[in-house]
C-alpha positions as CSV (number, residue, x, y, z in Angstrom):
1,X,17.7,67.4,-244.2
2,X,16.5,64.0,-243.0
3,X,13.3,62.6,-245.1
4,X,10.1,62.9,-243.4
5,X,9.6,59.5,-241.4
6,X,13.0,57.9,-241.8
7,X,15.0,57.8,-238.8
8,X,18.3,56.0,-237.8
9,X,18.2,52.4,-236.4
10,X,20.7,51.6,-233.2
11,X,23.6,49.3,-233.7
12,X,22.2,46.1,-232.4
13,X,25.6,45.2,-230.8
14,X,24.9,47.9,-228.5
15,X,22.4,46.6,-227.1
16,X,23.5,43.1,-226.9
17,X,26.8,44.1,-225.4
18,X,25.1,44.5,-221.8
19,X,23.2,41.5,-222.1
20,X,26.4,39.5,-222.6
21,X,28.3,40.9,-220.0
22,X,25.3,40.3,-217.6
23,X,25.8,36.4,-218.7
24,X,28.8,36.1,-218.5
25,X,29.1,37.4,-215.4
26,X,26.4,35.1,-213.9
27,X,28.0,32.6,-215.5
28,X,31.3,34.0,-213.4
29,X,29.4,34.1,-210.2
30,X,27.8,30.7,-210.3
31,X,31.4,29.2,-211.4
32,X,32.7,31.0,-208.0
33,X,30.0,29.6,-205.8
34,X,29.3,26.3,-206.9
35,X,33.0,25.7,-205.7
36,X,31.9,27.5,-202.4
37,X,28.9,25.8,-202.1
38,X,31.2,22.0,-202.2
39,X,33.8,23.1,-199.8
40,X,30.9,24.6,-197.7
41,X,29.0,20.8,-197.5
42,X,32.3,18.9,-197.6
43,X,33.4,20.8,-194.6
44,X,30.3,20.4,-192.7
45,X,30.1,16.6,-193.6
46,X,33.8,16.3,-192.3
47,X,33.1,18.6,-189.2
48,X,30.7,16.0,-188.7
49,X,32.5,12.8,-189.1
50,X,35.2,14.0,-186.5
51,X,32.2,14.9,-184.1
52,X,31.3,11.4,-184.5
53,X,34.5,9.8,-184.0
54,X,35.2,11.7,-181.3
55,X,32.4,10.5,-179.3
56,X,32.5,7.4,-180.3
57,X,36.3,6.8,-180.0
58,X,36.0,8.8,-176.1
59,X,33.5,7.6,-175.4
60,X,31.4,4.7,-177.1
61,X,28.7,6.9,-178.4
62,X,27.5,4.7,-181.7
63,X,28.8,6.7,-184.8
64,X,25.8,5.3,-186.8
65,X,23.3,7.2,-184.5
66,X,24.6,9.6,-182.7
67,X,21.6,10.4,-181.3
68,X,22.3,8.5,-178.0
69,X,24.5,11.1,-177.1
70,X,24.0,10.3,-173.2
71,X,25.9,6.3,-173.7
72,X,28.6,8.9,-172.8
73,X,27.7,9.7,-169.9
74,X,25.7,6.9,-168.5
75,X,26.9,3.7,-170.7
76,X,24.3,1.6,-168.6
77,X,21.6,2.6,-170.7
78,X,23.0,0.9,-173.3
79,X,22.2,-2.8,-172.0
80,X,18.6,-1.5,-171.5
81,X,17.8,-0.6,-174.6
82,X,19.6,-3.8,-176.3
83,X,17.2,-6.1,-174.0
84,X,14.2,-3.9,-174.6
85,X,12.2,-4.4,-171.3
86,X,8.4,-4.4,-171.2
87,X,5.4,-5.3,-169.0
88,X,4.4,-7.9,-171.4
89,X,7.0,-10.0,-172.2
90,X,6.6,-12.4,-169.4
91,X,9.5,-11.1,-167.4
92,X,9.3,-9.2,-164.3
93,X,11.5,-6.4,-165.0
94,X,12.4,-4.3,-162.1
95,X,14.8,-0.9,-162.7
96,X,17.2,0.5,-160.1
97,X,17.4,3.7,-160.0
98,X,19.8,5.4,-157.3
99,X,23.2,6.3,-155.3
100,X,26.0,3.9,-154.9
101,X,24.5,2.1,-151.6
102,X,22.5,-0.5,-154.6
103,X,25.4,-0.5,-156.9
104,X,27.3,-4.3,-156.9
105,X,30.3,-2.6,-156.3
106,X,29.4,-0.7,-153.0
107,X,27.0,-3.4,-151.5
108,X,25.2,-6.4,-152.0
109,X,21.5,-5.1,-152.5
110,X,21.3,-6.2,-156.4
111,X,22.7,-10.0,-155.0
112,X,20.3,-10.2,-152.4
113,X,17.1,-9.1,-154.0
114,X,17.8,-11.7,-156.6
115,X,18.5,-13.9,-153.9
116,X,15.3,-13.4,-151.7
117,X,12.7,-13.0,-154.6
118,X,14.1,-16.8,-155.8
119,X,13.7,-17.8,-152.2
120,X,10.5,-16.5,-152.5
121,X,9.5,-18.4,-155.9
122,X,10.0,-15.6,-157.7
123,X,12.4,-16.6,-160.3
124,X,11.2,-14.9,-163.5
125,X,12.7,-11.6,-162.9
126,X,15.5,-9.9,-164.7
127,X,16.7,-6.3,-162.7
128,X,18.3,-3.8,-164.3
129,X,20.4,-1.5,-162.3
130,X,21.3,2.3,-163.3
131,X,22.3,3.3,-159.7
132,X,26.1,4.5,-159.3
133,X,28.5,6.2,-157.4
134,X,28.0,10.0,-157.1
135,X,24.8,10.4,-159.2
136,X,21.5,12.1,-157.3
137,X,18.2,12.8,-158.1
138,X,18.9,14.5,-161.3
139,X,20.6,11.4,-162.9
140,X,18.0,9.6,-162.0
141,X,15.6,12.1,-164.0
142,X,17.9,12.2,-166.8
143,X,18.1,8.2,-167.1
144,X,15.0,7.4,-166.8
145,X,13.7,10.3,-169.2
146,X,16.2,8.4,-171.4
147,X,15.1,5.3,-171.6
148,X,12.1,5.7,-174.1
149,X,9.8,3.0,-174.9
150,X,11.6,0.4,-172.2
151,X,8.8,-0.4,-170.1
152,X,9.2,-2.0,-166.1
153,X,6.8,-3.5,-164.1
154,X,8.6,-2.1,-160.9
155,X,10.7,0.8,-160.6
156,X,12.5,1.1,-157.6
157,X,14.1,4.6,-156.7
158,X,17.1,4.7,-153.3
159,X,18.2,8.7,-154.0
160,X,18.6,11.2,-150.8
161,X,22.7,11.7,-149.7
162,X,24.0,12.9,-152.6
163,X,21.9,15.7,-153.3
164,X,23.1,17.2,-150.2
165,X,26.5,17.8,-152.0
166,X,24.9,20.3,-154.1
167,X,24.1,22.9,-151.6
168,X,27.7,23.8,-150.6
169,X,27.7,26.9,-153.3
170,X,27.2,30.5,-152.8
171,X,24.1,31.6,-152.9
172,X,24.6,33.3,-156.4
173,X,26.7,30.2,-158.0
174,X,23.6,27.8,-156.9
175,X,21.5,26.5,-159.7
176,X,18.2,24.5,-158.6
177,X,18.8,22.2,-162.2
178,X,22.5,21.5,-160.6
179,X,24.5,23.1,-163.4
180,X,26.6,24.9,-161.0
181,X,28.3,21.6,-161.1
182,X,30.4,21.6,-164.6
183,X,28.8,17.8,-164.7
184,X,25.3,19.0,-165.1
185,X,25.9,21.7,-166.8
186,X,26.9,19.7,-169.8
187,X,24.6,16.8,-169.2
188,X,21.4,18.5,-168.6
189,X,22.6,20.1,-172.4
190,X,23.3,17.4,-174.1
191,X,20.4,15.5,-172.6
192,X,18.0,17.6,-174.9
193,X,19.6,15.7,-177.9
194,X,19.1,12.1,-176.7
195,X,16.8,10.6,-179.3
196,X,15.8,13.4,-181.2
197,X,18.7,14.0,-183.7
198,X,20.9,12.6,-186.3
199,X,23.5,14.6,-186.1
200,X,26.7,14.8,-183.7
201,X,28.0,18.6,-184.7
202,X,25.1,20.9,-183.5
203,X,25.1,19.0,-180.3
204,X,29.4,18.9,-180.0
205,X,29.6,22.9,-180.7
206,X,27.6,23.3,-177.8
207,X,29.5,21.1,-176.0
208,X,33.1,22.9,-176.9
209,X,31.2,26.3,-176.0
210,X,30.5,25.2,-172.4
211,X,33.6,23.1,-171.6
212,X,35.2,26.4,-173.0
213,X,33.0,28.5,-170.3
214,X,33.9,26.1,-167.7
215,X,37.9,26.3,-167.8
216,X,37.6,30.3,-168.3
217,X,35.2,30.5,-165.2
218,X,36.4,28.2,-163.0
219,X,35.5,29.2,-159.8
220,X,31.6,29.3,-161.0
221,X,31.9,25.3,-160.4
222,X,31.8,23.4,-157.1
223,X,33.7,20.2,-157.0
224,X,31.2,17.0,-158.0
225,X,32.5,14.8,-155.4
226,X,34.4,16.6,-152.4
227,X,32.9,20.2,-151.1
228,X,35.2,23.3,-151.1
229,X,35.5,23.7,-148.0
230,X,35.8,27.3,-147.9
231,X,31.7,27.1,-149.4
232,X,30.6,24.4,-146.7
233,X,29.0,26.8,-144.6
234,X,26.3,27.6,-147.5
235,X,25.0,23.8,-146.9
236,X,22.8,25.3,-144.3
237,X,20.3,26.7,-146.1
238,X,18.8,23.3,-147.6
239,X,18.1,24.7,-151.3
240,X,18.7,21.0,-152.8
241,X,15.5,20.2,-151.2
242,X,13.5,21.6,-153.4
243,X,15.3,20.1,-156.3
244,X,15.3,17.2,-155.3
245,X,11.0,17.5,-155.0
246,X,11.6,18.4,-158.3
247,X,13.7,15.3,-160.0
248,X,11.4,13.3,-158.1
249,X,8.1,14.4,-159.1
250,X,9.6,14.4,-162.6
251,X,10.4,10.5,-162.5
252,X,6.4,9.9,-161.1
253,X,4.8,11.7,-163.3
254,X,6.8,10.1,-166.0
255,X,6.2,6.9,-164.8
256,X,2.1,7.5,-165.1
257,X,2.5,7.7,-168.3
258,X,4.5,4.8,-169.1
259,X,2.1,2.7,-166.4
260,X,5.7,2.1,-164.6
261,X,5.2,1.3,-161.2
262,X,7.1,3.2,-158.4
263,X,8.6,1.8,-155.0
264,X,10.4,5.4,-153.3
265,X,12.3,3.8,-150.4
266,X,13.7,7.0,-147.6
267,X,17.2,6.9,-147.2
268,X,18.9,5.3,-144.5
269,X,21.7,6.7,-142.6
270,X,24.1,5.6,-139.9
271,X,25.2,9.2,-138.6
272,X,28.5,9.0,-137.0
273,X,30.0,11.1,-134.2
274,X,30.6,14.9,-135.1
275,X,34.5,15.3,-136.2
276,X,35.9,18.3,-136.9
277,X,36.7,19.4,-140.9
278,X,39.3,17.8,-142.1
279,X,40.3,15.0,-139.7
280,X,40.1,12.6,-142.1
281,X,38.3,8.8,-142.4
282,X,36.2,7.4,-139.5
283,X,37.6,4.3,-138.6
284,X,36.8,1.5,-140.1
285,X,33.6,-0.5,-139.8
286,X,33.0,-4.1,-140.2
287,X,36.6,-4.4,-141.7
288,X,35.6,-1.8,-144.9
289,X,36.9,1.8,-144.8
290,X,34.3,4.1,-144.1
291,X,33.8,7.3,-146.2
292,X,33.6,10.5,-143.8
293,X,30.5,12.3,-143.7
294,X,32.4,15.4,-144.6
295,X,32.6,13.7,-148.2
296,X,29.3,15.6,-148.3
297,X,29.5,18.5,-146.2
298,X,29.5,19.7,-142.8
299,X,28.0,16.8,-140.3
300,X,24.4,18.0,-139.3
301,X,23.7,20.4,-142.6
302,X,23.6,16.7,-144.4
303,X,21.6,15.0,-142.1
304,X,19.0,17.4,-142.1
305,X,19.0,18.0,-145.7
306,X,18.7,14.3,-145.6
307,X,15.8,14.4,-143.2
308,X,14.3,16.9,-145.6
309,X,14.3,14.6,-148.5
310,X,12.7,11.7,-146.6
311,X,10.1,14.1,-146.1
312,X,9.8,15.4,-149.5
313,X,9.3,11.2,-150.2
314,X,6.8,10.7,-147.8
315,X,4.5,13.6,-149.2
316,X,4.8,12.5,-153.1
317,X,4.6,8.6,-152.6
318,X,1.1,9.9,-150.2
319,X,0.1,12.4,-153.4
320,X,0.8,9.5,-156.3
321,X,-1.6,6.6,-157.1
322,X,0.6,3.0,-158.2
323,X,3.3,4.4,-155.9
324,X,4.4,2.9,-152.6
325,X,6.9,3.8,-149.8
326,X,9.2,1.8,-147.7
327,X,10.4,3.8,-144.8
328,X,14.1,2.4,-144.8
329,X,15.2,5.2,-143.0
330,X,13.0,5.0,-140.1
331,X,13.0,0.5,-140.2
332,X,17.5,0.8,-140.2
333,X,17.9,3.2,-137.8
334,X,19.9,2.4,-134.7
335,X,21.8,-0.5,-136.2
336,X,25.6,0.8,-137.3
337,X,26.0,-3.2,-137.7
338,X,24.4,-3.0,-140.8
339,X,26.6,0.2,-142.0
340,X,30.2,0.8,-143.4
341,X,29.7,4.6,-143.1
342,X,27.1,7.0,-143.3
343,X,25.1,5.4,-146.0
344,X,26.9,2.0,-147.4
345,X,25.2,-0.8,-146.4
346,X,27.5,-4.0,-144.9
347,X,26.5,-7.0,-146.1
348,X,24.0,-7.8,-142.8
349,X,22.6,-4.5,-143.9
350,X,22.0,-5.3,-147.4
351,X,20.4,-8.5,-146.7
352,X,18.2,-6.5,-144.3
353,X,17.4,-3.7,-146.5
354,X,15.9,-5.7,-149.1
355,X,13.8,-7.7,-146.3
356,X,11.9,-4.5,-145.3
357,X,11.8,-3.7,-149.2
358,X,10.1,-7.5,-149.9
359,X,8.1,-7.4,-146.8
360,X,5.9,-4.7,-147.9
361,X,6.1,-5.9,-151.7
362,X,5.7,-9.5,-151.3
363,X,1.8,-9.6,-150.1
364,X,1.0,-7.5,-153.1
365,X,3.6,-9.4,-155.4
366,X,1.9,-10.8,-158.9
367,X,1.8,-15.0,-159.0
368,X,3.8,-16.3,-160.8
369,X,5.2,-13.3,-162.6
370,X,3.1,-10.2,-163.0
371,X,2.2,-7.1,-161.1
372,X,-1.4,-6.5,-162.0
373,X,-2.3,-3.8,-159.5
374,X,-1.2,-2.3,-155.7
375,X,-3.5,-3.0,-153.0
């Protein structure tokens, strides 16, 4: 019989045994992770690196911020933001924005401008020229969105042909952003990331997913420069036009509220005789081969799409304060002299061009150098 208030004590090891196991099995786990968690960053840091590279080694996208992402895709910007443009440096800084007609490789509008503002005694100006070959309205958007705190006192905007491309797609393959071109589709993505991050991975897995997309789907594409021809027939219905409103506005209201101001010049057209689908290159003009107007689609669906634009530039330059319009397309009609095709300009024709442009600048023009306010 057990004395009254004694009892029997527990074996302290038993209750330490659980207690140990419990630590050293932490101790286990966090051995097991901590490995994890360094094969985990290192992997990250090196899927990074090679995201880097490969921009930068493709296609000259700094590897020390790759946060200018669109260098890739429209390496102009870089010279702009090296020279850092602004309305009070005592410059005139004027910024081309547009199709290939004011590129220096398709024409001489760039040369002449230069040329006639020096005639004029305007020689402090520097221009700055983003147009190219193939881009519309939603390049311009995207490269002038891009450009951040580079300031013009004149921003001059030649858009209207190329847009027209856009419209030969079904109706259920049409996007009014463009991304039914496989271009777009990746740029208006990867636009989202110029400026804003320090990191090349997030922005290249998103890039792999939709080039992925693209080769697996194909036919949910139309070509960026030459229409299938099979989808020509959907160019009647105009839809571009309303995209196009949209890039435009985007760049004016924009350029409010960087105190940019806006020349929107219509776009000028030399509309040769009809020729059937497929015939091949007008003859040649002036000594240059012409492009065929059925680079862009069917003859009178791009015309009037054309027209349409000129219209949709007439209403915003009317609904915009600091912006002006230079009818180019009404002032260069009837002269094929100063054409090589549909839209590039000859050299008579660039000369001329940029005559109408100054002759409605030049009596509001700044002396000696600055662009105080429009009358």
């Amino acid at each position: 019989m057990r004395p009254h208030g004694t009892g029997t004590f527990e074996d302290p090891s038993s209750t330490a045994e659980p207690s140990r196991h419990r630590t050293i099995g932490a101790v286990r786990w966090f051995s097991k992770l901590v490995p994890f968690l360094v094969s985990l960053v290192l992997s990250v840091l090196g899927a990074e690196l090679s995201a880097r590279a490969f921009w930068r080694l493709r296609y000259g996208v700094p590897f020390t911020d790759p946060g200018r992402i669109l260098y890739a895709f429209y390496p102009q910007l870089r010279k702009i933001d090296a020279a850092r443009p602004s309305q009070r440096d005592w410059t005139f800084n004027i910024l081309l924005l547009g199709e290939s007609p004011l590129h220096r490789d398709w024409g001489e509008v760039e040369q002449s401008l230069r040329e006639q503002l020096s005639h004029a005694g305007h020689r402090n100006v520097r221009i700055f020229n983003l147009a190219s070959p193939a881009h519309n309205s939603r390049d311009s958007r995207l490269k002038y969105a891009a450009l951040g705190d580079a300031r013009f006192d004149l921003v001059i905007l030649y858009d209207g042909i190329n847009d027209t491309r856009a419209n030969n797609a079904p109706p259920a393959i049409f996007k009014r952003d463009y991304s039914h071109y496989a271009w777009y589709a990746i740029v208006n993505t990867l636009a989202t990331y110029h400026r804003k991050t320090s990191f090349a991975l997030p922005y290249t897995l998103r890039y792999i997913a939709i080039r992925t997309r693209q080769i697996l789907t194909r036919e949910r594409y139309i070509p960026r420069d030459q229409p299938r021809r099979d989808w020509v027939r959907y160019g009647r219905d105009f839809r571009s036009a309303e995209s196009f409103r949209d890039n435009v506005s985007a760049i004016l209201d924009l350029a409010a509220q960087r105190g940019d101001r806006v020349v929107l010049m219509t776009f000028a057209t030399s509309p040769p005789a009809e020729l059937p689908m497929g015939t091949g290159p007008e003859p040649p003009r002036n000594g240059v081969a012409a492009i065929p107007i059925e680079s862009w689609g069917a003859r009178d669906q791009v015309l009037a799409t054309v027209a349409r634009n000129n219209q949709v530039l007439r209403d915003l330059a009317a609904q915009h304060r600091n912006v002006r319009l230079v009818d180019e397309a009404t002032l260069m009609a009837g002269n094929p002299i100063y054409f090589n095709d549909p839209c590039h300009l000859t050299v008579v024709g660039s000369s001329k061009f940029v005559e109408y442009l100054l002759t409605d600048l030049l009596p509001v023009w700044p002396d000696p150098a600055r662009l105080d306010h429009w009358h």
